[in-house]
C-alpha positions as CSV (number, residue, x, y, z in Angstrom):
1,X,98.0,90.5,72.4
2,X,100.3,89.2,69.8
3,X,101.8,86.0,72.4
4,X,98.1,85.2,72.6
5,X,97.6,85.1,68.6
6,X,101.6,83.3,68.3
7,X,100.0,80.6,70.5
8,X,96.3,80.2,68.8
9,X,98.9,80.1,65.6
10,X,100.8,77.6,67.1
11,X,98.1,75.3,67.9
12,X,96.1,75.2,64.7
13,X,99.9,74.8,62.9
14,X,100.5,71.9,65.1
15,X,96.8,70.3,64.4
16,X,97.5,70.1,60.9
17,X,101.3,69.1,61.0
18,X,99.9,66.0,63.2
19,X,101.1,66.8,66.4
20,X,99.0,66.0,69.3
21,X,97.1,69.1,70.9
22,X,95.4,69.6,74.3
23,X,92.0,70.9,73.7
24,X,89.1,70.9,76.2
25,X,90.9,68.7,78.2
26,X,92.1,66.0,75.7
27,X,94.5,65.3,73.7
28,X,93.8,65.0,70.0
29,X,95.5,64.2,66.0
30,X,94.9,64.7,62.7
31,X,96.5,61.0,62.3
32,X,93.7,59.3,64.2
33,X,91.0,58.9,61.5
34,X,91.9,58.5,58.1
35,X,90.0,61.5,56.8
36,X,90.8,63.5,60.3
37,X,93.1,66.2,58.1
38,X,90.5,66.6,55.8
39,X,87.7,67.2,58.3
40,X,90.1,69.4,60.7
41,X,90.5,71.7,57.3
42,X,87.0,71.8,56.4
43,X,86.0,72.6,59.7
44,X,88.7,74.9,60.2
45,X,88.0,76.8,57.0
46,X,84.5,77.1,58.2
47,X,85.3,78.7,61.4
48,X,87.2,81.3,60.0
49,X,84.6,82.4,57.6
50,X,82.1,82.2,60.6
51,X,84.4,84.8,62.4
52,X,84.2,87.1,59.6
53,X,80.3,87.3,59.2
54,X,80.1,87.1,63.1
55,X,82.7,88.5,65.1
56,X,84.3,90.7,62.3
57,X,80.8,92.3,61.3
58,X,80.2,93.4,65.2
59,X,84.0,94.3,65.8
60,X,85.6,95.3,62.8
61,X,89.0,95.6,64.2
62,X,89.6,92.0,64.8
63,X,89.9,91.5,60.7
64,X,93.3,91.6,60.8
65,X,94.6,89.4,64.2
66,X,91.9,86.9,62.4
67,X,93.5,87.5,58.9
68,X,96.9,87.6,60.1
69,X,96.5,83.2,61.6
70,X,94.6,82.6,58.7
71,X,97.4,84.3,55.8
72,X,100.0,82.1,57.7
73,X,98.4,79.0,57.8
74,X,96.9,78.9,54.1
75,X,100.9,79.5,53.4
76,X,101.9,76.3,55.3
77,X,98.5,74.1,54.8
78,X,97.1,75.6,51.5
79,X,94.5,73.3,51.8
80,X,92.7,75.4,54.4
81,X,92.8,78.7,51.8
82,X,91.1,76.6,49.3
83,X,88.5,75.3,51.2
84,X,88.3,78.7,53.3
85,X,88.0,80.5,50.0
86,X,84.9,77.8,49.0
87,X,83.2,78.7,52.2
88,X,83.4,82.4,51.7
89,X,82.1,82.6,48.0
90,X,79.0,80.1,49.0
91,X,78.1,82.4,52.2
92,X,79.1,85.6,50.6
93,X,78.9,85.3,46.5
94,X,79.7,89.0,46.2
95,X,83.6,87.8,47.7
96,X,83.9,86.3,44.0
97,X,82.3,89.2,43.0
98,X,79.1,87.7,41.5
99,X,75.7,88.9,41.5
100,X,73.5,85.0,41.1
101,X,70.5,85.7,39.3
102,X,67.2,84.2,39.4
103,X,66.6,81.3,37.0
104,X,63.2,79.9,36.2
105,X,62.1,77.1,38.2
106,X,64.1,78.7,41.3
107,X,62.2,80.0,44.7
108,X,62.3,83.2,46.2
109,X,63.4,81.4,49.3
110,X,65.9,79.2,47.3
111,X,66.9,82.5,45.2
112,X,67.5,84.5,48.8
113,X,69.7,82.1,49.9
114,X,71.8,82.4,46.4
115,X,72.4,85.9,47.3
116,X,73.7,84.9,50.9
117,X,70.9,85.8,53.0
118,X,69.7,83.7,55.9
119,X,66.4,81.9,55.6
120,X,65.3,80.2,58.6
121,X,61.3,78.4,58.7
122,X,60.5,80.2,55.2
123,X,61.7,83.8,57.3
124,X,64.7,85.7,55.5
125,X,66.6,87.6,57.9
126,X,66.2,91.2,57.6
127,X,68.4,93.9,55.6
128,X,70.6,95.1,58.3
129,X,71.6,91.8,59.7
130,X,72.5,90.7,56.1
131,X,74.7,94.1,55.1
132,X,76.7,93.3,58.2
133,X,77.4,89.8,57.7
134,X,78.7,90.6,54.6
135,X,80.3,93.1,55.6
136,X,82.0,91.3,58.0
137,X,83.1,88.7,55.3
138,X,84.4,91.3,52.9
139,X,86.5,93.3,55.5
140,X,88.0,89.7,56.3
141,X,88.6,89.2,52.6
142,X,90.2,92.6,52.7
143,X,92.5,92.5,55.8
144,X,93.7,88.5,54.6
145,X,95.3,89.8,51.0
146,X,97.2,91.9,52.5
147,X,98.6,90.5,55.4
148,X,101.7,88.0,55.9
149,X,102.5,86.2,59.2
150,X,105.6,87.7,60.4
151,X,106.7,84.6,61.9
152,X,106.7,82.1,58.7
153,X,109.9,82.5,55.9
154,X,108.1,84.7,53.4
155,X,110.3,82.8,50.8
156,X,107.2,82.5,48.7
157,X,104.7,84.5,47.3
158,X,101.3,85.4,49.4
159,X,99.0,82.2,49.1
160,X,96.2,84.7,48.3
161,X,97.7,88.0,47.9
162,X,96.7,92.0,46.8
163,X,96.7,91.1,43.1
164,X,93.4,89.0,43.8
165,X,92.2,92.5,45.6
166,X,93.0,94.3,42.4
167,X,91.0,91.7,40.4
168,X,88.2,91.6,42.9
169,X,87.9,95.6,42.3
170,X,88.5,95.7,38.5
171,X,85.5,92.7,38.3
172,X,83.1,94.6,41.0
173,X,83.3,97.5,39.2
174,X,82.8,95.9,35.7
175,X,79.2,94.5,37.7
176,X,75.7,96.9,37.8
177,X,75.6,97.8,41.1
178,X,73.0,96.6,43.1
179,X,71.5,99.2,46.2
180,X,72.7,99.0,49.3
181,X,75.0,96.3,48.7
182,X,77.6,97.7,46.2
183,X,78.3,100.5,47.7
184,X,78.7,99.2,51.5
185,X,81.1,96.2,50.2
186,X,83.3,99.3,47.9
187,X,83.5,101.2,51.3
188,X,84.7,98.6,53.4
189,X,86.7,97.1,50.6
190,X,88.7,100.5,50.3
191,X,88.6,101.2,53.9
192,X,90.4,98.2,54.7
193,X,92.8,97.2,52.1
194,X,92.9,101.0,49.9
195,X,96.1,101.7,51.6
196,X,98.0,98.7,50.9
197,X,96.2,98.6,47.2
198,X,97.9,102.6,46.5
199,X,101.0,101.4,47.7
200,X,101.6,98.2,45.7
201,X,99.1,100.5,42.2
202,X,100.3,103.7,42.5
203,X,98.6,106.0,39.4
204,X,96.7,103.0,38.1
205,X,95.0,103.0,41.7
206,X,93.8,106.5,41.8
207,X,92.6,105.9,38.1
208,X,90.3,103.6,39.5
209,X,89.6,105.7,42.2
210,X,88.8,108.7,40.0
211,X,86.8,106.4,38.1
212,X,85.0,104.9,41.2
213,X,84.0,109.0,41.8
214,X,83.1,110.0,38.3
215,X,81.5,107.1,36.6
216,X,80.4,104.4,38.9
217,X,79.1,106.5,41.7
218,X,77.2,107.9,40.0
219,X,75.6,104.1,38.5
220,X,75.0,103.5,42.3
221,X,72.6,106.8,42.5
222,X,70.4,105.6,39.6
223,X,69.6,102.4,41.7
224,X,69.2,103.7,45.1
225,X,66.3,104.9,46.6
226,X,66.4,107.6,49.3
227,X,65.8,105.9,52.1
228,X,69.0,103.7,51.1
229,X,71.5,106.2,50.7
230,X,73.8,106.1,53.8
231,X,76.3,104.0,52.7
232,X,76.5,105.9,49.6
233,X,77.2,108.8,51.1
234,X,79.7,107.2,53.1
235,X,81.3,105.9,50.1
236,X,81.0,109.1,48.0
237,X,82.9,111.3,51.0
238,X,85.6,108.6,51.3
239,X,86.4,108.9,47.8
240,X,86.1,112.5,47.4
241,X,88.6,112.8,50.6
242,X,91.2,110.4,49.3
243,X,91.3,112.3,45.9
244,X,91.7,115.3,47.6
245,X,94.4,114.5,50.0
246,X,96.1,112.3,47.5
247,X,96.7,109.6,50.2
248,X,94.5,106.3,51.3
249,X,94.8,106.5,55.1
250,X,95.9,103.4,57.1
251,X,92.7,100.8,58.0
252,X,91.8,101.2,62.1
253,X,93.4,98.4,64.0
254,X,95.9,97.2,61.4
255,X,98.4,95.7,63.6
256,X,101.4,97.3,64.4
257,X,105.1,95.7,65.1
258,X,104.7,97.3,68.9
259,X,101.2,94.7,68.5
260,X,103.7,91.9,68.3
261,X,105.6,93.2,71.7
262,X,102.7,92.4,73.5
């Protein structure tokens, strides 16, 4: 409900202003420890990545009431979206977007966790639970360019706005695509954020769109095997709809002003 996201808002704003909150039963401050600001935005930045490769990646709806705190705050405490923005390119490189490579001298197990997977007792996790923690991460990345809180001034520019989402697609697609990985982040990349990107682009976005379809697609296919095509698929009919309808359709569960009513 959009009083219960004002208050979680509220309470995070208040935390790094350094007003005292109730939490768990106590009352806490930023002002009671001399690095206590700079731990509460570490942490802080952390949990919000943490929602994206978690709760995002299992319900991919709640990108935007998650993006919509965390735009607002990195406007007021820009602190946060710096060190928010550190978080999400160590756990997720392909956020920047940057393929690491492996450099002589490195392990497989230290190389795996370059590229963002989890390694736990010399065990990497396995494929799917990787795609969707990054996909999760992504979508977050997606929802948070394009989102303001409606509450703050707007006076300003967005901390982090679509232009970095323009750059972020202009640099992926200037990358070899890798399989499996390219083409889910693309997808959810132009599911969630596609809409706002055609308004603010216009022709230069359905350039890159027919480009996308007619050149880089087709780059994806030459590294995929066929037991790893169904994202590519996915991504292909996307594309091939939104050229044909000449329209980006809205993102599932961006929130509405009616959201706000609630």
């Amino acid at each position: 409900a959009g009083s219960k996201l004002r208050e979680v808002f509220d309470k995070i704003n208040n935390l790094l202003s350094g007003k005292p909150v109730q939490t768990e039963g106590q009352t806490v401050s930023v002002t009671q420890h001399p690095q206590g600001l700079e731990f509460v935005c570490y942490k802080l930045a952390e949990k919000f990545v943490k929602h994206g490769e978690g709760e995002v990646s299992f319900h991919r709806d709640s990108a935007f009431p998650i993006a919509v705190v965390l735009s607002g705050i990195w406007e007021l405490h820009p602190r946060v979206g710096d060190i928010f923005l550190a978080h999400l390119h160590k756990k997720c490189p392909y956020s920047v977007p940057f393929y690491p490579t492996r450099k002589e001298g490195t392990s497989v197990e230290e190389y795996q966790r370059k590229l963002g997977y989890e390694v736990h007792d010399s065990k990497v996790e396995e494929q799917d639970h990787f795609l969707k923690r990054m996909s999760g991460m992504i979508r977050l990345y997606a929802a948070i360019i394009q989102l303001r809180w409606p509450y703050g001034n707007k006076q300003g520019a967005h901390p982090h706005g679509l232009s970095y989402g323009w750059r972020w697609l202009a640099q992926m697609l200037n990358l070899e695509p890798l399989a499996d990985v390219t083409a889910m982040l693309l997808l959810d990349f132009l599911e969630v954020c596609g809409n706002a990107l055609v308004k603010q682009y216009g022709i230069q976005f359905w350039k890159t769109m027919f480009f996308i379809q007619k050149y880089y697609i087709p780059r994806i296919e030459a590294v995929t095997s066929a037991g790893q095509m169904g994202c590519l698929s996915r991504l292909k009919s996307f594309v091939q709809k939104c050229l044909q309808e000449k329209e980006i359709p809205l993102p599932k569960g961006i929130l509405t002003p009616s959201f706000w009513r609630t």
